[in-house]
N, C-alpha and C positions, 0 to 999 in steps of 0.2 A: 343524522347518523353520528353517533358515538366513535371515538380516536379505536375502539378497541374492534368495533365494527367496520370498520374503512379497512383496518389494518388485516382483518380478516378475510374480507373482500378481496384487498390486493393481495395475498397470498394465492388467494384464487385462481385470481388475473393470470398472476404470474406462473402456477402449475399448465393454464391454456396458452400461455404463449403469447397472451394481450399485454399492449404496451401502451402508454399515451404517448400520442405525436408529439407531444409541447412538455418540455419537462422543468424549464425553470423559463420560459419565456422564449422568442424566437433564437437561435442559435446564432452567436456571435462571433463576427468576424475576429479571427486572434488577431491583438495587435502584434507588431514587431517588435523586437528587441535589438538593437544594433551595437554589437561589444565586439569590437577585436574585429576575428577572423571571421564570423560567418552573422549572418542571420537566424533568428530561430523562434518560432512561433507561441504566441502566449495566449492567454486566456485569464477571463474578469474571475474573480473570485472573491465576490460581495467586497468589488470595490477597489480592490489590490487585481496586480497583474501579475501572474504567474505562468512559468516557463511549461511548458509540454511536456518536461523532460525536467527531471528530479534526480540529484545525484545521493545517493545510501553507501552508507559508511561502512557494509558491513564484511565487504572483500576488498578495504583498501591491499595495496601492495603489503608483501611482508617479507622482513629476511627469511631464509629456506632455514638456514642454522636455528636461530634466537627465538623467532615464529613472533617478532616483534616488529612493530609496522616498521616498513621501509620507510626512512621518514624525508629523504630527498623524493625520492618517486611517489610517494601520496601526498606530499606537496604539489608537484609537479603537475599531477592530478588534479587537485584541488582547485588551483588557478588555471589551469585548460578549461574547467567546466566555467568558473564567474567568465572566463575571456569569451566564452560560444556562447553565452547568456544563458548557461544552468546556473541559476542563482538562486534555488529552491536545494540543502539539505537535510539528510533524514539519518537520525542518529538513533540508538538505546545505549541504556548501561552497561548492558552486554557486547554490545559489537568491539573486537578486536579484545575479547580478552579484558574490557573496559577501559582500555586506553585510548576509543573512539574518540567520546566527547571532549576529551581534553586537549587532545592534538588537532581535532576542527575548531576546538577554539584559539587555540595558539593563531593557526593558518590564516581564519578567518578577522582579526587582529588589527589589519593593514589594511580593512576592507571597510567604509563608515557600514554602523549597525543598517541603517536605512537601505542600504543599497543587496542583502540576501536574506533570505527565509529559512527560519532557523525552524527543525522538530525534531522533537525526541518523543520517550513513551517511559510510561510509569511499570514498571514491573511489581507483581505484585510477591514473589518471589521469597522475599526477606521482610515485607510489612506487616507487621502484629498489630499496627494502631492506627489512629487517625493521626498522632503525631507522628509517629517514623512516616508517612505516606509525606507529612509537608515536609521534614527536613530531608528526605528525598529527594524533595523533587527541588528544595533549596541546595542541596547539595548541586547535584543536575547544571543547576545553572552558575554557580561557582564555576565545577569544571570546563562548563562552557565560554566562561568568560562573557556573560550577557547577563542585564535584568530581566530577558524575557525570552519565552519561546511563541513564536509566532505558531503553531503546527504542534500539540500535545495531544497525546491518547494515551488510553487503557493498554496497554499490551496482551494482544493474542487473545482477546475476550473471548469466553467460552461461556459456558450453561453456568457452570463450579465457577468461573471467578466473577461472575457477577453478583453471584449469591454473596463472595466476600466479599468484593465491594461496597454495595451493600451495609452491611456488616461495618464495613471499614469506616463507612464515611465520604468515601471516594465522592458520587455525584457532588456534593456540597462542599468537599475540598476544591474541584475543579469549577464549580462555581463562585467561589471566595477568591481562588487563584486569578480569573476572568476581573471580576472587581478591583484589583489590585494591580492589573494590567503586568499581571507576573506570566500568563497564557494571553495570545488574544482569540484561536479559537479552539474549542475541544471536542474530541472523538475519541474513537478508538479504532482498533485494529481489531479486525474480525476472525475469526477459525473454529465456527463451527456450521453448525447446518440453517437454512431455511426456515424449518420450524421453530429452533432455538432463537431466529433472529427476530420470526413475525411475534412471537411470546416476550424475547424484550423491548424491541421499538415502542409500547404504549408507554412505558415509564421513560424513554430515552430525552435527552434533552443535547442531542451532539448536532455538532456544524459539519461535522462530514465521520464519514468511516472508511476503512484503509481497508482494501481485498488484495487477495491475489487474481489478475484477469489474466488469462493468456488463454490462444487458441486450443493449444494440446487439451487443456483439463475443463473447457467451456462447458462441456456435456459431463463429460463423464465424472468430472468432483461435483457438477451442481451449481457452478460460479455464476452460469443462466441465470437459474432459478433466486439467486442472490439480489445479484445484480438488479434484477428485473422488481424484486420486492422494495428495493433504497431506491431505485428512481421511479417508482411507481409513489411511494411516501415524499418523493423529493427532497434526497437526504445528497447532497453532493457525495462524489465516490474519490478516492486517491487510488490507483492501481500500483500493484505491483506486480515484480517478477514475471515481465513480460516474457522474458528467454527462458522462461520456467528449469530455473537453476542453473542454466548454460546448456540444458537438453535440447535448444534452438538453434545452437552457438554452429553447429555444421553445417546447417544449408548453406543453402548459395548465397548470397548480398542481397539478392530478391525476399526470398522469402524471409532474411533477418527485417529486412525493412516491415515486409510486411505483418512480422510479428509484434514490432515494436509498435505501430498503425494500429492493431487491433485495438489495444485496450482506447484507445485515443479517439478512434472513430465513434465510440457509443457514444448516444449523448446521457449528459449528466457525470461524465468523468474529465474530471480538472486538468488531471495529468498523471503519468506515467513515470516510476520512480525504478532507477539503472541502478544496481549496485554494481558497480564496474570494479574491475582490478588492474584495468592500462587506460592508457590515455587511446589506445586504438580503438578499445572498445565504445567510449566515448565519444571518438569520431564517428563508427557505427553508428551510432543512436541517432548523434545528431541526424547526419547524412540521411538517415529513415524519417527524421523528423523535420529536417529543413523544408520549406514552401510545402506544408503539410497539406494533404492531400484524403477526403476521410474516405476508408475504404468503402467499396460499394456492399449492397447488401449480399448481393452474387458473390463475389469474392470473399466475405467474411464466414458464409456459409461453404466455399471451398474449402476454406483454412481448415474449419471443423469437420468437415470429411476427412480430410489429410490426416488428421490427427488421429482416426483410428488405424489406416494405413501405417504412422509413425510408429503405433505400440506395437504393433503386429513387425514391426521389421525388427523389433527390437534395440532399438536405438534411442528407448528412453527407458529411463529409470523406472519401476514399475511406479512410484505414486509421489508427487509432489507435496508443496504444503498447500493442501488441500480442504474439501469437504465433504468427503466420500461418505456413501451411506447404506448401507448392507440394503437399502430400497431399490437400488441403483443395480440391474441386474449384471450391467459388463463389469462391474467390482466382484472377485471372487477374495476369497475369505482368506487366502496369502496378502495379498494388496492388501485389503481391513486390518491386515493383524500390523503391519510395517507400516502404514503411515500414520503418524503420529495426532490425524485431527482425524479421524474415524471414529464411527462411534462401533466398532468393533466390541463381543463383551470381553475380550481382551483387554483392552484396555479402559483401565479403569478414573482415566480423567475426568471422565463425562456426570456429571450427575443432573440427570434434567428437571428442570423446573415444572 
């Protein structure tokens, strides 16, 4: 069986609901982490140990006035997370207005390279060439203050930016980058559908891809059906946006824990990445993630009930950054037209392959 045939297959799979038991080998005990104040659970990742729990740059604190980052309090921040053993962050060019990566590298400074896990992502945004994509991503790491990103991707891949890619040169810049020990793994970050994913996987050559998991959108954007195709291919996953924007952020302590738990419980996902904006919400996370616990299968099919319960009380946002699909009959064509990763014919991102 041919890569383009397997891959076909597993889309299959994954429309039935089939899963393999075993997806990179028997399931591994996390080792520990012991910094500071707490304990906090890790996981191998070809070699390298990595935290549970991921801190994102993208809600650091900010003055109310200036809308410029708080810079005592996302400090403050910053070193809470290395002291509870988040030592995995996730940056773009974008986040904070673009004063993200410059100010995590300041922070991170005082800290030997060796001891956190640095990732950003390539936007393709303002790239006309193969060379603006490397002075880029040289740039990138200037403001970062590092020769290297341990943890780079594509930004927000779709159907349309793989086609530039492509185009750009991208796969073979990020393979020269890997040679030069300027990345040491690459992926990208995913935002579009299932079919768009199983049509690029045969050309793909990535170490992991970057979703959004959470219980609220499991069904209804499709993140299943995702999911279920990358560990079916045995493509490690990085989760995000467990609190699915802060639309989590009301329950009780229970159900926060149990949502941060979700994406963590599946196997073939590394870790779980917080974009926090206090040092309490951080405690949160941990607290969900300390002497980690994977939810049961009963209980993770709870959560997913609950979730339609959730829309129906009105207490979330109508659509996240998702993968909604006019195929999907509980999306109606308000939802399609408002979220931004629909293939709505509203919107005209989409152009499929």
């Amino acid at each position: 069986m041919n890569r383009r045939e397997f891959l076909a297959n597993a889309l299959k799979l994954s429309a039935l609901g089939v899963l393999p038991v075993s997806l990179f080998g028997e399931p591994e005990r996390p080792e520990l982490f012991r910094a500071g104040k707490t304990t906090i659970g890790r996981r191998s990742f070809r070699g390298f140990s990595l935290p549970l729990l991921g801190l994102g740059l993208m809600n650091l604190p900010q003055d109310a006035l200036s809308k410029r980052i708080d810079a005592e309090r996302a400090k403050r921040l910053i070193e809470s997370a290395m002291e509870q053993g988040i030592n995995y962050f996730d940056s773009a060019p974008n986040y904070l207005g673009g004063a993200g990566e410059e100010f995590l590298g300041r922070i991170l400074k005082k800290y030997p390279r060796s001891s956190y896990f640095l990732a950003s992502k390539l936007s393709l945004n303002r790239i006309h060439s193969p060379e603006n994509a490397r002075k880029e991503v040289e740039r990138q790491l200037r403001q970062c203050g590092t020769g290297s990103f341990d943890f780079y991707m594509l930004q927000m891949l779709d159907s349309a930016k793989a086609v530039r890619a492509e185009q750009l040169g991208i796969p073979e810049l990020f393979r020269t980058l890997k040679r030069q020990g300027k990345i040491r793994f690459a992926g990208v970050s995913f935002s579009d559908t299932p079919e768009v994913l199983a049509r690029l996987l045969p050309r793909a050559e990535w170490d992991f891809i970057q979703i959004e998991i959470n219980y609220a959108d499991w069904d209804f954007c499709r993140i299943r059906e995702i999911y279920k195709l990358l560990t079916t291919c045995k493509i490690p996953v990085l989760a995000v946006n467990a609190l699915r924007g802060g639309d989590l952020e009301y329950a009780d302590n229970q159900k926060i824990a149990q949502a941060y738990r979700f994406p963590i419980s599946l196997p073939g996902v590394v870790l779980t990445i917080c974009h926090a904006s206090s040092e309490q919400q951080i405690v949160s996370a941990v607290q969900a993630l300390n002497n980690f616990r994977s939810l049961s299968e009963t209980e993770r099919e709870q959560l997913v009930k609950m979730a339609e319960k959730l829309r129906n009380s009105g207490k979330l946002n109508p659509c996240g950054d998702c993968n909604c699909s006019k195929s999907n009959p509980a999306v109606d064509s308000r939802t399609l037209a408002s979220c931004p990763f629909s293939i709505h014919p509203k919107n005209r991102r989409f152009q499929f392959l």
